[in-house]
Structure formats: structure tokens, C-alpha cells
C-alpha atoms as a printed R data frame, in Angstrom:
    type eleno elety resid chain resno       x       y       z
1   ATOM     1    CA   UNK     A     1  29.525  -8.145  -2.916
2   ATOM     2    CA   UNK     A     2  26.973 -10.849  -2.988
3   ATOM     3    CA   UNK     A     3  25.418 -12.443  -5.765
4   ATOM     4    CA   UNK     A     4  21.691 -12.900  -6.124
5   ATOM     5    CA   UNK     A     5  19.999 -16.013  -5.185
6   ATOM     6    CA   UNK     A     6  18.425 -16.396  -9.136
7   ATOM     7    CA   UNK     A     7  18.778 -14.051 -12.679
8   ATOM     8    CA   UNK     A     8  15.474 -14.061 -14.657
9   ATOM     9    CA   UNK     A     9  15.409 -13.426 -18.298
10  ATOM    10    CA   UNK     A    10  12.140 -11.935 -18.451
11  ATOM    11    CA   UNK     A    11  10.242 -10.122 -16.373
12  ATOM    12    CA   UNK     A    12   7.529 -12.819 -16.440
13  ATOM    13    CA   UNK     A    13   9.519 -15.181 -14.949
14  ATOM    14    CA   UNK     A    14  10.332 -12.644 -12.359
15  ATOM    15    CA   UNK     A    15   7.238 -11.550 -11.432
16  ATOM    16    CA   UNK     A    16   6.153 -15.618 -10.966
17  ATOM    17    CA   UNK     A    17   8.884 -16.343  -8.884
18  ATOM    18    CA   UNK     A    18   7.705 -13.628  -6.780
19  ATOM    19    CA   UNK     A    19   4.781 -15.758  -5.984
20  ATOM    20    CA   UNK     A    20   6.341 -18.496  -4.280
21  ATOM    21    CA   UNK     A    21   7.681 -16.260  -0.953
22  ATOM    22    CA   UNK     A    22   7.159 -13.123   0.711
23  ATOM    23    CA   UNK     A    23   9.018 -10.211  -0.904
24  ATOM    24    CA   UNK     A    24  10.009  -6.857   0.632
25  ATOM    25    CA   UNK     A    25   7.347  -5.099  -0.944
26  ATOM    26    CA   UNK     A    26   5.138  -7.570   0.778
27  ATOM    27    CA   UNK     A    27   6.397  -7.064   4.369
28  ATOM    28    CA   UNK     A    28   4.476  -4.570   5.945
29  ATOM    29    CA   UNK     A    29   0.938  -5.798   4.711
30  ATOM    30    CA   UNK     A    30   2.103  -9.364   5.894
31  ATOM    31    CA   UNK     A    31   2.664  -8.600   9.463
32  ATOM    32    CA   UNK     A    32  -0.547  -6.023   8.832
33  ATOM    33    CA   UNK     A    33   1.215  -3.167   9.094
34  ATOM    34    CA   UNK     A    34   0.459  -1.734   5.188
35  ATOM    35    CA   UNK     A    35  -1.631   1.292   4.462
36  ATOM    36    CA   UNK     A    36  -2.819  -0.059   1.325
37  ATOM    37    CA   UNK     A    37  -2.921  -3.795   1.633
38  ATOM    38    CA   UNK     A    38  -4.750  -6.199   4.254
39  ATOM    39    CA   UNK     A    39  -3.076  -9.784   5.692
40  ATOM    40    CA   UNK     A    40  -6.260 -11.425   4.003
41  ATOM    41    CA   UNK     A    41  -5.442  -9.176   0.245
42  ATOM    42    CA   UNK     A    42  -1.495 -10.970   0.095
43  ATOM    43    CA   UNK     A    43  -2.867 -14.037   0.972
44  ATOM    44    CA   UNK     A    44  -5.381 -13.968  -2.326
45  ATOM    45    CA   UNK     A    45  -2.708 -12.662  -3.827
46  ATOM    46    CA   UNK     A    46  -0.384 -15.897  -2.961
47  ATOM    47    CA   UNK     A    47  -3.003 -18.559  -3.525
48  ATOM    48    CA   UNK     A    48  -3.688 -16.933  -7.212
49  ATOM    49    CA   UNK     A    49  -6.964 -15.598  -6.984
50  ATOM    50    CA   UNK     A    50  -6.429 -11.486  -6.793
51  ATOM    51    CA   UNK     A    51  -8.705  -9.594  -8.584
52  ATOM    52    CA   UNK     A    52  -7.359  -9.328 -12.066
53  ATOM    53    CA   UNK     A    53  -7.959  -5.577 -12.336
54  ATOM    54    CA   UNK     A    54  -5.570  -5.219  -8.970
55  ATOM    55    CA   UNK     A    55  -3.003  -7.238 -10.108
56  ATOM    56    CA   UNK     A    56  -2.968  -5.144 -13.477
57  ATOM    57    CA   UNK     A    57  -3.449  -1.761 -11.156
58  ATOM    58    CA   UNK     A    58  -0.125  -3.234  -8.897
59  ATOM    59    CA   UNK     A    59   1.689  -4.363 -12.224
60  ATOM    60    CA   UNK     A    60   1.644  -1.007 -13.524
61  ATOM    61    CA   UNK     A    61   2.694   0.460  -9.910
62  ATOM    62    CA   UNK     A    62   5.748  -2.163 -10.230
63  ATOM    63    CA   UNK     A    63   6.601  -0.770 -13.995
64  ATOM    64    CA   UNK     A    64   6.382   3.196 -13.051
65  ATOM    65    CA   UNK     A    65   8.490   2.149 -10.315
66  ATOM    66    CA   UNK     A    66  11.788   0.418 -12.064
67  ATOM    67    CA   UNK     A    67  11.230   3.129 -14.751
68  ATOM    68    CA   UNK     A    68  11.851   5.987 -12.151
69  ATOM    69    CA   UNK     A    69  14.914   4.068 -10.495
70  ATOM    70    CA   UNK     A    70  17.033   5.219 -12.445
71  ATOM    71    CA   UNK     A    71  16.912   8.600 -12.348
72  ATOM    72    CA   UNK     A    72  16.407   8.740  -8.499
73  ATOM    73    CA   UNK     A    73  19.297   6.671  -8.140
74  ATOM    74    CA   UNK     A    74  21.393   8.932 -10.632
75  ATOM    75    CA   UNK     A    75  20.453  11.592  -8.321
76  ATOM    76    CA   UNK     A    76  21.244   9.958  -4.965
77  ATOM    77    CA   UNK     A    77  24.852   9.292  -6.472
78  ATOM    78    CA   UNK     A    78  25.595  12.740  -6.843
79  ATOM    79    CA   UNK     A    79  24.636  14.238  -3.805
80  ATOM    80    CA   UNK     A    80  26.323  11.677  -1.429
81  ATOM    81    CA   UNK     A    81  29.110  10.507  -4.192
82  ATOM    82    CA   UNK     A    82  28.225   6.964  -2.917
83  ATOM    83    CA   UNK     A    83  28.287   3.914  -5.806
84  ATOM    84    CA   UNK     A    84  25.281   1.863  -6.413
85  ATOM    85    CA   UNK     A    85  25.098  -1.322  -7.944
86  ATOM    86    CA   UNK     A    86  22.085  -2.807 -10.260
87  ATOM    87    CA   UNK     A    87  21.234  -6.792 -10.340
88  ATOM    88    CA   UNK     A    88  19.207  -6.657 -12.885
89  ATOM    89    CA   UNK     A    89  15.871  -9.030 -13.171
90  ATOM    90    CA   UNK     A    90  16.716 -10.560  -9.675
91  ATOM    91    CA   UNK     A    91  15.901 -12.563  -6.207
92  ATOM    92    CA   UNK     A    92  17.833 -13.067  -2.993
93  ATOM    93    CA   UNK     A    93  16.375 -15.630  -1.001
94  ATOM    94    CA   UNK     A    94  16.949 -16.291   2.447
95  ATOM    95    CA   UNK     A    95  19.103 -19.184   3.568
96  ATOM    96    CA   UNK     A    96  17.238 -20.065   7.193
97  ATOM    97    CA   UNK     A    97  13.822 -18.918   5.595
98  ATOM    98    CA   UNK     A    98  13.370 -19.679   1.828
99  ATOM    99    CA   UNK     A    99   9.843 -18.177   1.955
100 ATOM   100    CA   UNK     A   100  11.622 -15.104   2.414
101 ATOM   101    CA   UNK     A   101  13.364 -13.173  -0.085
102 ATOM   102    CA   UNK     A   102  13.837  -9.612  -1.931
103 ATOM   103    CA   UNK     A   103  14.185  -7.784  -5.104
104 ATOM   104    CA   UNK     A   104  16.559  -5.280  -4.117
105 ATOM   105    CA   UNK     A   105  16.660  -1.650  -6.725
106 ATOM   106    CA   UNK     A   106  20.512  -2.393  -6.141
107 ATOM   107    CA   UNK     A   107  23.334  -2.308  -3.482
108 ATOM   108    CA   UNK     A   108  25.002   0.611  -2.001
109 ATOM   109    CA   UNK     A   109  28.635   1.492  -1.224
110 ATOM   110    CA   UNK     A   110  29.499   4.243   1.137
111 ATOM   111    CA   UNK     A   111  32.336   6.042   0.311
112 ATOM   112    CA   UNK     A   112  33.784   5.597   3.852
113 ATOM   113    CA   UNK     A   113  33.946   1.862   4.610
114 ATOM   114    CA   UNK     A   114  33.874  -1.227   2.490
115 ATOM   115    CA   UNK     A   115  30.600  -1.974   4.316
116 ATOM   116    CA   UNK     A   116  27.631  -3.070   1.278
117 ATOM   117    CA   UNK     A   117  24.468  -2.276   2.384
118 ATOM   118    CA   UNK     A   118  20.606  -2.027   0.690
119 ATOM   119    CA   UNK     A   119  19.660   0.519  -2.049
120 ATOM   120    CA   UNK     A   120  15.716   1.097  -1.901
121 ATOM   121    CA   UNK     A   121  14.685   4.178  -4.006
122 ATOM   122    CA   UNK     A   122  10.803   5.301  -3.480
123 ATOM   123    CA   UNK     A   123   8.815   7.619  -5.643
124 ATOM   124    CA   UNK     A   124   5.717   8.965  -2.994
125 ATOM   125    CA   UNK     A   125   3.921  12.212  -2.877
126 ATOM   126    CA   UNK     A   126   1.642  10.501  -0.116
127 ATOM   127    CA   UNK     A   127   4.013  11.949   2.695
128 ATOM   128    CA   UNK     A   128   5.403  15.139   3.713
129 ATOM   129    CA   UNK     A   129   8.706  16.505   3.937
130 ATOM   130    CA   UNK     A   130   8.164  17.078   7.407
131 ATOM   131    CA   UNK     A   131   6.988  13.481   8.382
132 ATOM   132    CA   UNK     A   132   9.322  11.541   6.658
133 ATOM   133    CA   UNK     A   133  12.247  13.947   7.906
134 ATOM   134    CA   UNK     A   134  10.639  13.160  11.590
135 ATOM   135    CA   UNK     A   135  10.337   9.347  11.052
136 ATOM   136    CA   UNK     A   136  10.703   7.270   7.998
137 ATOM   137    CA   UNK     A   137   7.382   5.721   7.081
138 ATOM   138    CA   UNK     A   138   6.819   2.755   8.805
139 ATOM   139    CA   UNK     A   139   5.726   0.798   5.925
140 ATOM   140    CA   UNK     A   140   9.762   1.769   3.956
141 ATOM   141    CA   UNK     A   141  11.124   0.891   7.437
142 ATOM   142    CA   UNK     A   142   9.749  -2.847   7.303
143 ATOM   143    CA   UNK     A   143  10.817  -3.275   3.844
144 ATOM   144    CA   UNK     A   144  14.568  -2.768   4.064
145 ATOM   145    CA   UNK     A   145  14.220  -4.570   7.635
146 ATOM   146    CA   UNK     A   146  13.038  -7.441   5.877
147 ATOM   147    CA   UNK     A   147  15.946  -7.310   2.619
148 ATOM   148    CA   UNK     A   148  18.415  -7.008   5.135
149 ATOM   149    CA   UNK     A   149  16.875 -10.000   6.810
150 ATOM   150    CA   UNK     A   150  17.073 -11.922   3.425
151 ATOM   151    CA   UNK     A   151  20.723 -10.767   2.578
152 ATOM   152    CA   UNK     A   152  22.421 -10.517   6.207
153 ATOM   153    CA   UNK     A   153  23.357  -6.772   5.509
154 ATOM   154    CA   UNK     A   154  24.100  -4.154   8.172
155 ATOM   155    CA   UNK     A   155  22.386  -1.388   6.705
156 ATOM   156    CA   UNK     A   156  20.135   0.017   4.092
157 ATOM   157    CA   UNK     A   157  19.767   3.714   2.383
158 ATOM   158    CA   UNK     A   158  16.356   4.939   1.012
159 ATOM   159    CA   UNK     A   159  16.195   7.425  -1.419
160 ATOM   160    CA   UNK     A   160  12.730   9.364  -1.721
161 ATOM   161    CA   UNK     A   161  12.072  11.477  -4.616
162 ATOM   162    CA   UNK     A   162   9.093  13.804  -3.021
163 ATOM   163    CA   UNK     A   163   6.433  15.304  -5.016
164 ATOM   164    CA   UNK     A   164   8.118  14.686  -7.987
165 ATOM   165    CA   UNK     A   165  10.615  17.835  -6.939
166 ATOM   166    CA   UNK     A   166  12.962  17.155  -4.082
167 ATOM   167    CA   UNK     A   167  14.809  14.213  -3.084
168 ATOM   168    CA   UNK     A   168  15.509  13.028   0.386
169 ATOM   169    CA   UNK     A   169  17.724   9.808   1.125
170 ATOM   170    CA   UNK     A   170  18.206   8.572   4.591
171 ATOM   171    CA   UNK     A   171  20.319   5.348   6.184
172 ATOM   172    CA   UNK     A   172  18.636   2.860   8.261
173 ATOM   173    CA   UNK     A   173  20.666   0.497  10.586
174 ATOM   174    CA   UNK     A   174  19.702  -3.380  10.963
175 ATOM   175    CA   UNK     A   175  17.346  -3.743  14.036
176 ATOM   176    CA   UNK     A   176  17.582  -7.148  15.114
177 ATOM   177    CA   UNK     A   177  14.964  -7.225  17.665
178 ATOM   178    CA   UNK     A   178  12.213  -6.286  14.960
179 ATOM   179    CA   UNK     A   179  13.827  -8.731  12.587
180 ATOM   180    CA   UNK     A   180  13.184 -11.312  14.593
181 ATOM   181    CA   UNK     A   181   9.328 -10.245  15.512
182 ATOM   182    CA   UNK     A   182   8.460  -9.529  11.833
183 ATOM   183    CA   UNK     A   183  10.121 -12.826  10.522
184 ATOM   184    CA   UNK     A   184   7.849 -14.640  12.698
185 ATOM   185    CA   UNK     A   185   4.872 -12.579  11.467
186 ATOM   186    CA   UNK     A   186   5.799 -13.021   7.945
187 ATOM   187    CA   UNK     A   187   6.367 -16.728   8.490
188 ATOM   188    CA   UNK     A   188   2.920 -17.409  10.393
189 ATOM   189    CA   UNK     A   189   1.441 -15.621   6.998
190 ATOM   190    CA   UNK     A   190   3.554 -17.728   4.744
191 ATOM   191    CA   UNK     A   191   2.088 -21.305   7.041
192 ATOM   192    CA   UNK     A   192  -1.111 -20.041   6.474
193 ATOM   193    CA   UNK     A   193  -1.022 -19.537   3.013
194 ATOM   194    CA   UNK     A   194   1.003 -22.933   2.364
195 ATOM   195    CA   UNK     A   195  -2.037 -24.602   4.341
196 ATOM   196    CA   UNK     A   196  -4.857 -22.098   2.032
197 ATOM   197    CA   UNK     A   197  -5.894 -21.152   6.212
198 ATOM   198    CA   UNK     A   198  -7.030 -17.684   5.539
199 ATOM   199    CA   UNK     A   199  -6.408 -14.810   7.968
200 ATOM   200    CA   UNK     A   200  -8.530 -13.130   9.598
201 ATOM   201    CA   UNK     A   201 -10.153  -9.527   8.707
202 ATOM   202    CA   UNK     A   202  -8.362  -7.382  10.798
203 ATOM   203    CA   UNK     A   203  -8.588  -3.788   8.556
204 ATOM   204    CA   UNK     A   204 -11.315  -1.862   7.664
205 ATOM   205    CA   UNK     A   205 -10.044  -1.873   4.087
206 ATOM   206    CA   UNK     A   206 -13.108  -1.859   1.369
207 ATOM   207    CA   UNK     A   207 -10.506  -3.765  -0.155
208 ATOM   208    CA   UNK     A   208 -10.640  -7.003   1.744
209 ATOM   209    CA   UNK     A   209 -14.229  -7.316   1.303
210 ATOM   210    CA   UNK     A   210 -12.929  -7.656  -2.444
211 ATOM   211    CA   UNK     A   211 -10.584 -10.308  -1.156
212 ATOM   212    CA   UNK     A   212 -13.254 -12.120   0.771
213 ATOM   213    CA   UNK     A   213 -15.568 -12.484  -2.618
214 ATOM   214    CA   UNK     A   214 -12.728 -14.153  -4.551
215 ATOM   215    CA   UNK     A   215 -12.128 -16.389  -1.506
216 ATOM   216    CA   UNK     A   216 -16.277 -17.079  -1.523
217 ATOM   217    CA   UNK     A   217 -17.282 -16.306  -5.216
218 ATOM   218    CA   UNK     A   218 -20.533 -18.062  -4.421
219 ATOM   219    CA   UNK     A   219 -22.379 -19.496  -1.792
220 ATOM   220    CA   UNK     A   220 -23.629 -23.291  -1.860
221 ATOM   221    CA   UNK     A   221 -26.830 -23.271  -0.224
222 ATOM   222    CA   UNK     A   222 -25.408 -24.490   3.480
223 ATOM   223    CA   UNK     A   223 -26.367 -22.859   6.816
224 ATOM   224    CA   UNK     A   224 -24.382 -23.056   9.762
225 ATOM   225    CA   UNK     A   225 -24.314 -21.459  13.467
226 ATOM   226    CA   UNK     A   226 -21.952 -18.645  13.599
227 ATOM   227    CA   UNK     A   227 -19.903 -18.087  16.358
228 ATOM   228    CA   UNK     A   228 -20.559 -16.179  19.635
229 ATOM   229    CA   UNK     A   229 -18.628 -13.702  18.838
230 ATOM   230    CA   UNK     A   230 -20.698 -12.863  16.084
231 ATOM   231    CA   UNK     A   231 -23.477 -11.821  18.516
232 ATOM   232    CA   UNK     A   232 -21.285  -8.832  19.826
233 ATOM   233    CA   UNK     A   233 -20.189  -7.782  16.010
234 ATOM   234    CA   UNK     A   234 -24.021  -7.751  15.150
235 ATOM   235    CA   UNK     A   235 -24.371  -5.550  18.242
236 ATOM   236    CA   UNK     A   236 -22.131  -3.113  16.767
237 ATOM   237    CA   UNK     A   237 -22.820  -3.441  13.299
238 ATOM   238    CA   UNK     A   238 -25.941  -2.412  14.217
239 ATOM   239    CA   UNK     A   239 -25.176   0.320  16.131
240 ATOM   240    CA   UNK     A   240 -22.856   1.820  12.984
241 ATOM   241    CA   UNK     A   241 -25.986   1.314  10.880
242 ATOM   242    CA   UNK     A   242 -28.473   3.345  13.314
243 ATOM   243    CA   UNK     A   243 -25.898   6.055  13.438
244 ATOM   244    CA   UNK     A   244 -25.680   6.213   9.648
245 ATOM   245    CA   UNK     A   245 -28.733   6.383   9.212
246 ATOM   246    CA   UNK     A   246 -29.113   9.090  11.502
247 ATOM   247    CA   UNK     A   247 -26.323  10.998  10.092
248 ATOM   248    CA   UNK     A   248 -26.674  10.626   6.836
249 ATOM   249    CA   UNK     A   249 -30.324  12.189   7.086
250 ATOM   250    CA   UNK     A   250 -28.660  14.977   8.999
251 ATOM   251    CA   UNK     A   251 -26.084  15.306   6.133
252 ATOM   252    CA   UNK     A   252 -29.409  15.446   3.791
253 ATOM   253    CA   UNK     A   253 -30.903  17.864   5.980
254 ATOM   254    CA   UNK     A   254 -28.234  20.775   6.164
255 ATOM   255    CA   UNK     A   255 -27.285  20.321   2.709
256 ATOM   256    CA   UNK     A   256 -30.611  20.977   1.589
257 ATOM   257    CA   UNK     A   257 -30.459  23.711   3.750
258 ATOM   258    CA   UNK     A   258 -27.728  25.546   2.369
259 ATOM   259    CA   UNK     A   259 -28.630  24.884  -1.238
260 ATOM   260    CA   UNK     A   260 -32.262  26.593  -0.310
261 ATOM   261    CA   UNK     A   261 -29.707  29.730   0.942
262 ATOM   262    CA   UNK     A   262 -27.705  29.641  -2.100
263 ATOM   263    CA   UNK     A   263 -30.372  29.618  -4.555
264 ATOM   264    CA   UNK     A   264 -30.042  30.029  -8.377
265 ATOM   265    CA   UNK     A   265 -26.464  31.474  -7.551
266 ATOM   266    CA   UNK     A   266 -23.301  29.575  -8.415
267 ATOM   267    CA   UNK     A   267 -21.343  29.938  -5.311
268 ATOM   268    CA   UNK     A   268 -22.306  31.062  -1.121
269 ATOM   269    CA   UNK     A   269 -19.496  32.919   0.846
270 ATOM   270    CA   UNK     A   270 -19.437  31.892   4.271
271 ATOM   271    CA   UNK     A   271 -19.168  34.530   7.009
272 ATOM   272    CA   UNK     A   272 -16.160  35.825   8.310
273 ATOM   273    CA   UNK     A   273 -13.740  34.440   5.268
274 ATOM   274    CA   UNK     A   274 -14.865  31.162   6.820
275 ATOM   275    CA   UNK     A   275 -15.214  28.944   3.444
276 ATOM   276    CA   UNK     A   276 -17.102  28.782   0.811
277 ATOM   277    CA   UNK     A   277 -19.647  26.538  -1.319
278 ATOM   278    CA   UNK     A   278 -20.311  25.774  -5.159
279 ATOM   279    CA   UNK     A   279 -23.119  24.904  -6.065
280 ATOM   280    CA   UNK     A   280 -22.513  24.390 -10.190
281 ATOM   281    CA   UNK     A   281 -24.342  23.065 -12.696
282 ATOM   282    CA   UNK     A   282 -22.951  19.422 -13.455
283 ATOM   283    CA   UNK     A   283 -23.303  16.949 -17.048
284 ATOM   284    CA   UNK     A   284 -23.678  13.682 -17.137
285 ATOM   285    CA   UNK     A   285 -23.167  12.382 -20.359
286 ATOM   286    CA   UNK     A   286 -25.358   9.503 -21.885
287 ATOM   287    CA   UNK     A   287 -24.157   6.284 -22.190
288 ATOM   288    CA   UNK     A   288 -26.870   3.653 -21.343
289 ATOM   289    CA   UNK     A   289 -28.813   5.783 -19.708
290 ATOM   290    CA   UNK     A   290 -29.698   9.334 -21.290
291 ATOM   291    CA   UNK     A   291 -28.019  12.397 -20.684
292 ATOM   292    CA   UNK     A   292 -29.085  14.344 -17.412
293 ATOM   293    CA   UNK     A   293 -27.803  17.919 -15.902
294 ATOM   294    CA   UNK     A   294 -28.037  18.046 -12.263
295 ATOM   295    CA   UNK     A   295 -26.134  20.841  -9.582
296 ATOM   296    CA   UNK     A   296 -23.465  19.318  -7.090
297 ATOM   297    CA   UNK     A   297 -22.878  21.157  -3.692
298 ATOM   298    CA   UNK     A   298 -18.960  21.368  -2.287
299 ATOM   299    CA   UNK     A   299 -17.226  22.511   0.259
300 ATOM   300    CA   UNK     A   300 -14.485  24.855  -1.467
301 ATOM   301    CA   UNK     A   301 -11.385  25.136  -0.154
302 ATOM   302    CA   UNK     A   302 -10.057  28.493   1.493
């Protein structure tokens, strides 16, 4: 069984380490494939300038997640029998790219072969049982693609604990050919960061505006000619903002509309069993400014 790359004593040192490469928990944002994360948000990250409320919000992510590996682990190991192995605080790096490298929640022996592979153990109630069962998210796929990059294994196992209720675990062969296309994703990343050459914005995450203020916390009184691309984003940044506009005063409009209907009542039945609204009576409580009581209108569920 292979040993890991470095040991760590605390979890300080750990989590610094992590800094200095691209992790597996890092893969899918780096070749800008995350749900959650942007190219241009791991980049901030790397260079040290996150948003110290997100890297608190993440840290505490990291912490509920080694807390629940245990149990999700003890319960993978009884309903295939297989072993798995802890490493404790922990890195393996890559030998042909040190940039890359892994944290892995331990290694896995099947019961059938001698063959070690990757144990990844994920606590989500994002998905359904249904869509993971159908295809394993994309995002768990590109991690244990990458740690089997790091670590030259064969295969990996992923253990899901769904909901909080029901635990699914499924085995993921080593797919060279994506290997190969994400490792030179991750490392085109990694040469921009090592050069502080952002990426571009490529997501629509509110998020990497946040990014994009810590990279230009203020301006410095300069002007310069943008590029002509920028005519055709104006175009259609203008186009968003007419339609906006125009929607959001027809939003106004038949909201208004329906509150007139509903009245001094609390909630309006739609016809046929078609829905419902509320229209309740809300507080706000005073903090700087005083105390106010205003109504809220909702769609209610069926």
C-alpha cells in the first residue's frame, strides 16, 4: 500500500500545504467544471486573497466533512465487507506533476483482489437518488479522476450518504483519456496562477464578481480603451437590462394584482387545486433602523 507523499501534525499545516498545488477537491472548479466554484474563485484562493468569510464558510465545509467520514465509512464497510484504510493529516503528491496532489478520506481494499484503490466518502443532499444512481455527479467523477492521477491507482469507490438517510457507494474505473485532458486543464490553471495571470470570467457565478473585487479592491484613477469585444458584451448587457426592466415591472404589475384580489385575507386558492398564495403579515425587527410590519406575497407550494 503506498505511503503518503507528507504527515502533518496539525491541521494548520495541512490546510497550508494545500495551498501550494491543486487538490482533488479543487479539480472540477479548475478545469471549470464546479457547480459552486469559478476558475477565477481558486485562483484568489491560490494567490491568498479569498474573501475571509469564504474561506471560514469552506473551512467549516472541510470540518463537517472529516467529522462525518467516519461514520459513512463505518457504514460502507459493512455493507460491502471491504477494508478501508485512514492516513491521517495527509498529502500525496504527484511525481510527473508536483502541482498536483490529494488528500485522500483513505484507501480501499476489495475483498476480491489485492488491487488498492481510492476511498472518497461524500455527505450531499443536493442530488437525488435517481441522478446519482443514473450518473455519478460530474463534479465526484473529476475528483477521484484526479487522486488516481496523483497516486497511479486503478480505481476509486465513492460512498454517498444521501439526505442524511441512505447510503449509496459506487466504483469508478481510471479513465485515462480524461486524465490526460483534465491534467492539462489543471496545469494551465496552476501556470496561471504561478505567473498571478488571472483567468478569465467564464461563469455567471455572483461569486466571481466577489473574486474580481479582491483581485481590484480599488481603482487608481487610469482610463484605458477596452477591447472590441467589449462593444458586443455592452450590446448584450444592455439588452439583459431592457428586459429586466421590462420584466421586473411586469412582475410588479401582477403581483399587485393578485394582492388587490386577495385583500385583507391571509391566503388566495387558485382555481382548479392549481396553487395557492400567502399573503401574511411579516416583522421586521429594529436594529438600526426601527421596527416595521409589512405583508409578503408567495407562491405556496401544492
Amino acid at each position: 500500500m503506498k505511503e503518503p507523499t507528507r504527515k502533518f501534525e496539525t491541521e494548520a499545516e495541512w490546510l497550508e500545504a494545500r495551498q501550494q498545488g491543486i487538490g482533488g477537491s479543487d479539480a472540477a472548479a479548475a478545469v471549470g467544471a464546479s457547480k459552486w466554484k469559478s476558475p477565477l474563485e481558486l485562483y484568489v484562493e491560490k494567490i491568498g486573497l479569498a474573501d475571509p468569510e469564504t474561506q471560514k464558510a469552506n473551512s467549516e465545509i472541510i470540518r463537517w466533512g472529516k467529522r462525518l467520514e467516519e461514520p459513512i465509512r463505518e457504514a460502507y464497510e459493512e455493507e460491502t465487507g471491504r477494508t478501508v484504510f485512514k492516513h491521517g493529516l495527509h498529502l500525496f503528491v504527484s511525481e510527473d506533476q508536483p502541482f498536483m496532489m490529494c488528500t485522500l478520506d483513505g484507501s480501499v481494499l476489495k475483498k476480491t483482489d489485492d488491487k488498492v484503490g481510492v476511498f472518497e466518502s461524500k455527505n450531499t443532499g443536493y442530488y437525488r437518488e435517481r441522478e446519482i444512481l443514473e450518473e455519478v455527479p460530474l463534479e465526484f467523477q473529476i475528483q477521484v479522476q484526479h487522486e488516481m492521477a496523483v497516486g497511479e491507482w486503478e480505481w476509486a469507490s465513492i460512498a454517498i450518504l444521501l439526505n442524511g438517510r441512505k447510503l449509496l457507494w459506487l466504483d469508478i474505473p481510471r479513465n485515462d483519456e480524461f486524465i490526460k485532458a483534465m491534467t492539462a486543464a489543471e496545469k494551465e490553471l496552476w501556470d496561471r496562477i504561478q505567473n498571478r495571470n488571472p483567468p478569465p470570467v467564464s461563469t455567471p457565478f455572483e461569486s466571481a464578481g466577489k473574486a474580481l473585487r479582491a483581485l481590484h479592491p480599488v481603482d487608481r484613477g487610469g482610463v484605458i480603451e477596452l477591447p472590441l469585444e467589449c462593444l458586443a458584451m455592452d450590446r448584450e448587457l444592455q439588452r439583459c437590462k431592457d428586459e429586466l426592466e421590462e420584466w421586473t415591472a411586469k412582475k410588479v404589475m401582477f403581483e399587485t394584482m393578485i394582492k388587490e384580489k386577495i385583500g385583507d385575507n391571509t391566503v388566495g386558492l387558485l382555481p382548479g387545486g392549481n396553487g395557492a398564495y400567502s399573503f401574511k403579515q411579516q416583522q421586521r425587527r429594529e436594529f438600526v433602523s426601527p421596527a416595521t410590519s409589512f405583508r409578503v406575497l408567495r407562491r405556496m407550494k401544492k
